[in-house]
C-alpha positions in Angstrom: 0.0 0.0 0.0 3.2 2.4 1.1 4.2 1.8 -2.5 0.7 2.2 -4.4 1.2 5.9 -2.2 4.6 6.5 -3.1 4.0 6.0 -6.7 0.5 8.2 -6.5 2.3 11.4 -4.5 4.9 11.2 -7.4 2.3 11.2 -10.2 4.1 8.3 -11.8 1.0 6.2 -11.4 -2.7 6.2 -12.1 -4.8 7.4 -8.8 -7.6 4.1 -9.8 -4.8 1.5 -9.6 -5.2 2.7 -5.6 -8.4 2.9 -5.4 -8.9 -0.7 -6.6 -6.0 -1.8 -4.7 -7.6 -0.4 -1.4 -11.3 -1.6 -2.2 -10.2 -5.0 -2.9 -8.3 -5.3 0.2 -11.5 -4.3 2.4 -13.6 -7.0 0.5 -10.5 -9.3 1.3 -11.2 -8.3 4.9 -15.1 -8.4 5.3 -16.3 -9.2 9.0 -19.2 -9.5 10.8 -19.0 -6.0 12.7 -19.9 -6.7 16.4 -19.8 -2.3 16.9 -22.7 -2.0 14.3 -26.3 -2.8 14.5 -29.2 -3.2 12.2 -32.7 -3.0 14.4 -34.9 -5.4 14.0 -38.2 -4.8 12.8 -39.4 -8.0 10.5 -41.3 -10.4 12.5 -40.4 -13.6 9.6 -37.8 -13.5 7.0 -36.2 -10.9 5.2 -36.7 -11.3 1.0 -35.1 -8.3 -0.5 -33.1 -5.5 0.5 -31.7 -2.5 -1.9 -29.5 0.3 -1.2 -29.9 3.8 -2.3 -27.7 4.6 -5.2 -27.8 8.5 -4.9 -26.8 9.0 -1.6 -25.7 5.8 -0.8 -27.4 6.3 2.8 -30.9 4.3 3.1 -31.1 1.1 2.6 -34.8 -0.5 1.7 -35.7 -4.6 3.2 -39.0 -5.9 2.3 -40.2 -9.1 4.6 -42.1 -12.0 4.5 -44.6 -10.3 6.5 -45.4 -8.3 4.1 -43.7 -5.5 5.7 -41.1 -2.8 4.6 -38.6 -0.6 6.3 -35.9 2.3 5.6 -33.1 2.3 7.2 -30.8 5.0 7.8 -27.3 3.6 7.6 -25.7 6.3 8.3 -23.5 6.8 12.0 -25.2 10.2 13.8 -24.1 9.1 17.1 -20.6 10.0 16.5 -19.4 6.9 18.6 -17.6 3.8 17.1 -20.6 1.4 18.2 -23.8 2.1 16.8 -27.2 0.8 15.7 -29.0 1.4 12.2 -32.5 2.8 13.2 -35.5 2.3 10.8 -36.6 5.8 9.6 -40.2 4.8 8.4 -41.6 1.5 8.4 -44.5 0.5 5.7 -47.2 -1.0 8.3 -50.5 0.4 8.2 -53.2 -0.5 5.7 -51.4 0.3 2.0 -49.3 -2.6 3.4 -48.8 -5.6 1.2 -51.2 -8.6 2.3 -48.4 -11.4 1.5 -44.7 -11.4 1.5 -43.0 -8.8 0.2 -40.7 -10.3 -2.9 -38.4 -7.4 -4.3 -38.0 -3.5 -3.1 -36.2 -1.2 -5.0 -35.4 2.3 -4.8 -36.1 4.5 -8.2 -32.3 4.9 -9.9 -32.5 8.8 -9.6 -34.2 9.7 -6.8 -35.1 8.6 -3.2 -38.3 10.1 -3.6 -39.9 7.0 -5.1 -39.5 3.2 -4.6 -40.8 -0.5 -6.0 -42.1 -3.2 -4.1 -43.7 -6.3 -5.2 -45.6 -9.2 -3.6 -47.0 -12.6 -3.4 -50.7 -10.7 -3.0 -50.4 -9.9 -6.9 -49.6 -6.7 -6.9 -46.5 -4.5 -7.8 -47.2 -0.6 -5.5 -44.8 2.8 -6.6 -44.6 4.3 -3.4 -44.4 8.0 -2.6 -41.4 8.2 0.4 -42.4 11.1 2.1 -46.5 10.2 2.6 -45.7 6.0 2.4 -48.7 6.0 -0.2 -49.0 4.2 -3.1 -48.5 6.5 -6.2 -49.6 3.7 -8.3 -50.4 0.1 -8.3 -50.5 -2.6 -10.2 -52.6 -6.2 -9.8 -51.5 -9.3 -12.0 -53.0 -12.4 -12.5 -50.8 -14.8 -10.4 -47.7 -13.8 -7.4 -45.1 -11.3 -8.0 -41.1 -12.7 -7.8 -39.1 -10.3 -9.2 -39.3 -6.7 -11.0 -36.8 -4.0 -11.8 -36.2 -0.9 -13.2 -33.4 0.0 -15.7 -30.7 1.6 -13.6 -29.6 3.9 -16.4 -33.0 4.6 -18.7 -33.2 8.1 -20.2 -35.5 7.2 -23.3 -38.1 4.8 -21.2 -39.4 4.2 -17.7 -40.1 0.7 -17.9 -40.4 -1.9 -14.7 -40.2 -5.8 -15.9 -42.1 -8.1 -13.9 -41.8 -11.8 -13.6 -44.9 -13.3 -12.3 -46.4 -17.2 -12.5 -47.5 -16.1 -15.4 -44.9 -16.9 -18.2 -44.9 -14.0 -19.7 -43.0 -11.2 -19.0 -45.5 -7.7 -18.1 -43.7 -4.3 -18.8 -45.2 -1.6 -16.9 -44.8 2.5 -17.8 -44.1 4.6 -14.9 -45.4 7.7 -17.1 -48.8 5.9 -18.2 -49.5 3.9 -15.2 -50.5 1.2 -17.1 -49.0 -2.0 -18.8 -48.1 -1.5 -22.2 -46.2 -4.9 -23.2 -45.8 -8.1 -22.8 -43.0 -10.2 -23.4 -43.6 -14.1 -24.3 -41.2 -16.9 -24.6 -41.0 -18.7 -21.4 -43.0 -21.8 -20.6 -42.8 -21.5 -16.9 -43.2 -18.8 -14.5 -40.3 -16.2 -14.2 -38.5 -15.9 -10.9 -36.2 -12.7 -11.9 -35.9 -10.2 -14.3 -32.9 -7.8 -14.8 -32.4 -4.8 -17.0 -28.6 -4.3 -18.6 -26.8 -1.3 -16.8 -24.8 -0.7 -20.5 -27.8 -0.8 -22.8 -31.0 0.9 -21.7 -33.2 -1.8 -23.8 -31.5 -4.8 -22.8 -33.3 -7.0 -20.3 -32.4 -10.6 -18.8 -35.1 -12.9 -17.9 -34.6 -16.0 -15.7 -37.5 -18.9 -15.6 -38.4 -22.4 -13.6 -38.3 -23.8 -17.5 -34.4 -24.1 -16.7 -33.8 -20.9 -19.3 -32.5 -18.0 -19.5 -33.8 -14.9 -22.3 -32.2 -11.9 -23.7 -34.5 -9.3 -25.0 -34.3 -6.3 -26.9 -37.6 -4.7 -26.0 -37.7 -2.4 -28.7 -38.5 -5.7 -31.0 -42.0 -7.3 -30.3 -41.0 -10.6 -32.7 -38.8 -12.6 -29.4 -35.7 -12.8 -27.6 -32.4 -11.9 -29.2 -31.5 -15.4 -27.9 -31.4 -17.9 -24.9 -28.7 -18.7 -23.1 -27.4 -21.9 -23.5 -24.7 -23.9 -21.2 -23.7 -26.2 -23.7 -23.0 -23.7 -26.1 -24.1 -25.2 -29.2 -22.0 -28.3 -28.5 -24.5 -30.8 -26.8 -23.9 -34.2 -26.9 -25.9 -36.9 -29.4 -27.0 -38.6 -26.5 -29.1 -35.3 -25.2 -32.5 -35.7 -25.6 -32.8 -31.6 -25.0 -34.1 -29.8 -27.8 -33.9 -26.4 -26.5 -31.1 -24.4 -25.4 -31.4 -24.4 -20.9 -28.9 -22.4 -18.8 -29.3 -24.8 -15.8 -30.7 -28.4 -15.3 -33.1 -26.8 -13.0 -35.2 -23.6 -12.2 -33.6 -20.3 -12.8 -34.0 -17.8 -10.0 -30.9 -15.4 -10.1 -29.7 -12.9 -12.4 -26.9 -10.4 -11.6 -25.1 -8.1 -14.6 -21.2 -6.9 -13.3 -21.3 -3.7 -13.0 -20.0 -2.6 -16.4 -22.6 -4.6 -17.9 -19.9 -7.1 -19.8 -20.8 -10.3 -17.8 -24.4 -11.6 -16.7 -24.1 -14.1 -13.5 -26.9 -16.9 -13.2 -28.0 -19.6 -10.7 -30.4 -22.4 -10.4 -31.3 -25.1 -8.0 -28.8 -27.5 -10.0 -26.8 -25.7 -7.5 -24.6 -23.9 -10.1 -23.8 -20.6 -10.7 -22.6 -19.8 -14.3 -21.2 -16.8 -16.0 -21.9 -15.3 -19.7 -20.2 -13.0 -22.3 -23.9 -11.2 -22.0 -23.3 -9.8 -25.3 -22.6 -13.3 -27.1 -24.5 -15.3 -24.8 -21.5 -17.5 -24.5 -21.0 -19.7 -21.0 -17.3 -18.8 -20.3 -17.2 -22.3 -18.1 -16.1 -20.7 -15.1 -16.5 -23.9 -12.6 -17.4 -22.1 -9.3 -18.3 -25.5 -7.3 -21.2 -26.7 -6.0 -23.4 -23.5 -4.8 -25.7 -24.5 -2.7 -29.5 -23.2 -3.6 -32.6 -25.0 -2.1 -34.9 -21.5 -2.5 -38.0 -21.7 -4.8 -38.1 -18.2 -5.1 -36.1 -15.4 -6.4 -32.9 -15.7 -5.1 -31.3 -12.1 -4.8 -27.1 -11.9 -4.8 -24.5 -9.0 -5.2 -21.6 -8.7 -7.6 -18.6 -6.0 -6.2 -17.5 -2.7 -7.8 -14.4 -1.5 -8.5 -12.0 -4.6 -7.3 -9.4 -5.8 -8.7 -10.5 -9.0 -9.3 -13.9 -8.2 -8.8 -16.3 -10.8 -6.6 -19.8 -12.5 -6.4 -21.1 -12.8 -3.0 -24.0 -15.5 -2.8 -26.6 -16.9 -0.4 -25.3 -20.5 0.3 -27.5 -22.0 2.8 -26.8 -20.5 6.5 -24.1 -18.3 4.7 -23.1 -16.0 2.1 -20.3 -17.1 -0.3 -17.4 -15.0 -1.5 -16.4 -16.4 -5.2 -13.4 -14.6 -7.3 -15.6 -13.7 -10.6 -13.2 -14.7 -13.7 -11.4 -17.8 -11.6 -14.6 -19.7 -9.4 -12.0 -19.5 -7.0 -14.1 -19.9 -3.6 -12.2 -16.8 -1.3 -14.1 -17.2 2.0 -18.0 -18.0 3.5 -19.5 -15.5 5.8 -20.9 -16.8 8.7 -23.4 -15.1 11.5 -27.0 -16.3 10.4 -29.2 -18.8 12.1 -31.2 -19.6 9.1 -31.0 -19.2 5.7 -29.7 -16.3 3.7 -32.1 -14.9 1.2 -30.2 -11.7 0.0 -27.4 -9.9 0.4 -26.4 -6.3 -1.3 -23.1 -4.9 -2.2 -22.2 -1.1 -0.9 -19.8 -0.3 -3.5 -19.2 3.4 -1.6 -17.8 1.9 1.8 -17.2 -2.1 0.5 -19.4 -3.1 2.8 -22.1 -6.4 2.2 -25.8 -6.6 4.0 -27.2 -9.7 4.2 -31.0 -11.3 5.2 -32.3 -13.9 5.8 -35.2 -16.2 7.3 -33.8 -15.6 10.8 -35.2 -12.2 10.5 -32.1 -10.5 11.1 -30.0 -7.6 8.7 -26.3 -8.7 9.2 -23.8 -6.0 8.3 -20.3 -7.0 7.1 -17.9 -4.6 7.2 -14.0 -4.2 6.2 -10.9 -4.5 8.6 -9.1 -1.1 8.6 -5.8 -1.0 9.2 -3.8 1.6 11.4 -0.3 2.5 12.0 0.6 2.9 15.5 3.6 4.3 15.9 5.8 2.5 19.3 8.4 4.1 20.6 11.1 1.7 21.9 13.4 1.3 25.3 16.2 2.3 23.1 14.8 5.4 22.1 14.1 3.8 17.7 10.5 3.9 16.9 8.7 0.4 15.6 5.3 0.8 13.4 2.7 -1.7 14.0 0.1 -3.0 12.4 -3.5 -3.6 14.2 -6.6 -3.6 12.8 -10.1 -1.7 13.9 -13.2 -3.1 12.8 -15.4 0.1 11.8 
């Protein structure tokens, strides 16, 4: 690190190398913080959890009790231990009936956020009253919607729903203006590109995988496939699958280059998401019983950059480009439903069906300076846990 300094104060070398080098390190160093606190509010598991992407600050969990909270994550207490307090909780009668699937904040503004649920219906909630703006009822239960995190020229949410096909719903109109067919089972996540503002990934229990351009009504621009073309004589498969099993997570890297996908084969795989090729990046046996959306985190700005994955009681840290397992995160009593990447602090929040908000924070390292008998000084090493 001395060097990565050294080299920055002399202008000899490029300020991000640093910054990647120091980010890594603190996902290297992830611990379950005993000094920091999440309150907590859900009386049954926790589904979904998103973190504000303006300010970085509140942080959204929606529960199988089909209630929501914001938390402010931010420290006002000034002290090094300290408890995240919910600043509104959704309980009164706009409340969802049935569990709460998938919250999410809207991309530009905290104003506004998503929820969806189990009781059919998909609410655009107004922040400062905790009314519903809007809602929307489907036929069958809500798993999974989201908004494009970069959309200038639409403002369209994807929803998967036991019904196969994929519903597109307009902000502006209030109304659902699409539908997107293809899928012979129902669709446990949907995910919009953050590089093209028209891409979207779709994830189903009919083992596969779509990529859509939703400015063409004829289909998919393809389907994922994990042999990649080359599937044995013996196969009896006639159509491309992505997993030998149901489909429920979908995560795009940051830069949009790579789209990460798991099913209840327990794998997780990785594709060029502009080829649809399976790169065959062997991360072991990933451990997914849920029947639902399963909701994981992909880091930002590491060098190499990491997955972190719900893996039964814990949440797994993978390298991305190697499958090299790096470490397992221990501290829940049940399973782990979802966990979020804070790409402004490296830090990971995880929930599960223990009720409970874990927050894993980095190691960070101080000098202390000891002065010696013999009057020389010796530098040591100890680490805080923030």
């Amino acid at each position: 690190m001395l060097g990565f300094l050294s080299a920055r104060q002399a202008g000899v070398d490029d300020p991000l190398r640093l910054r990647r080098a120091e980010s890594t390190r603190r996902v290297l160093s992830l611990k379950l913080n005993p000094d920091r606190d999440v309150d907590r509010i859900h009386g049954n598991g926790i589904n979904t959890i998103d973190i504000d992407a303006i300010e970085g600050r509140y942080m959204l969990s929606g529960g199988a009790d089909g209630v929501i909270v914001i938390y402010d994550l931010e420290n006002h207490s000034g002290k090094q231990q300290y408890t995240c307090r919910p600043v509104r909780t959704v309980g009164s009668r706009h409340v969802h009936k049935f569990s709460v699937e998938t919250v999410q904040w809207y991309p530009y503004d905290t104003g506004m956020f998503v929820s969806s649920s189990f009781d059919k219906t998909m609410k655009v909630w107004d922040t400062e009253t905790l009314k519903p703006a809007e809602a929307f009822e489907f036929e069958g239960n809500v798993y999974s919607h989201h908004l494009s995190p970069i959309a200038r020229k639409h403002s369209l949410i994807a929803v998967g729903t036991k019904n196969p096909k994929i519903q597109l719903c307009d902000l502006k109109s209030g109304s659902r203006i699409h539908v997107l067919q293809g899928h012979r089972a129902e669709v446990l996540a949907v995910r919009w590109s953050p590089r093209y503002e028209n891409i979207l990934a779709t994830a189903s229990a009919d083992s596969k995988v779509n990529i859509w351009d939703v400015r063409r009504a004829s289909g998919s621009l393809f389907t994922l496939d994990q042999h990649n073309g080359e599937k044995s004589k013996a196969s009896s498969q006639a159509e491309n699958t992505a997993h030998n099993g149901r489909v429920n997570g979908l995560c795009f890297t940051s830069d949009g280059l790579y789209l990460l996908t798991t099913g209840t084969d327990d794998r997780m795989r990785l594709w060029n998401s502009a080829t649809g090729e399976n790169t065959l990046v062997n991360y072991g046996k990933v451990c997914n019983e849920s029947r639902k959306r399963l909701q994981f985190s992909v880091s930002h700005g590491c060098s190499p950059e990491f997955v972190f994955v719900p893996c039964g009681s814990s949440v797994a840290v993978y390298a991305l480009h190697t499958g090299e397992l790096i470490t397992m995160l221990r501290g829940h009593y049940n399973n782990v439903d979802c966990c979020e990447f804070h790409p402004d602090y490296q830090e990971l929040y995880s929930g599960g069906k223990d009720g409970n908000l874990l927050a894993w924070v980095p190691v960070v390292r101080t000098a202390d300076v000891e002065e010696e008998p013999n009057g020389e000084n010796k530098v040591q090493l100890r680490y805080l846990k923030v």
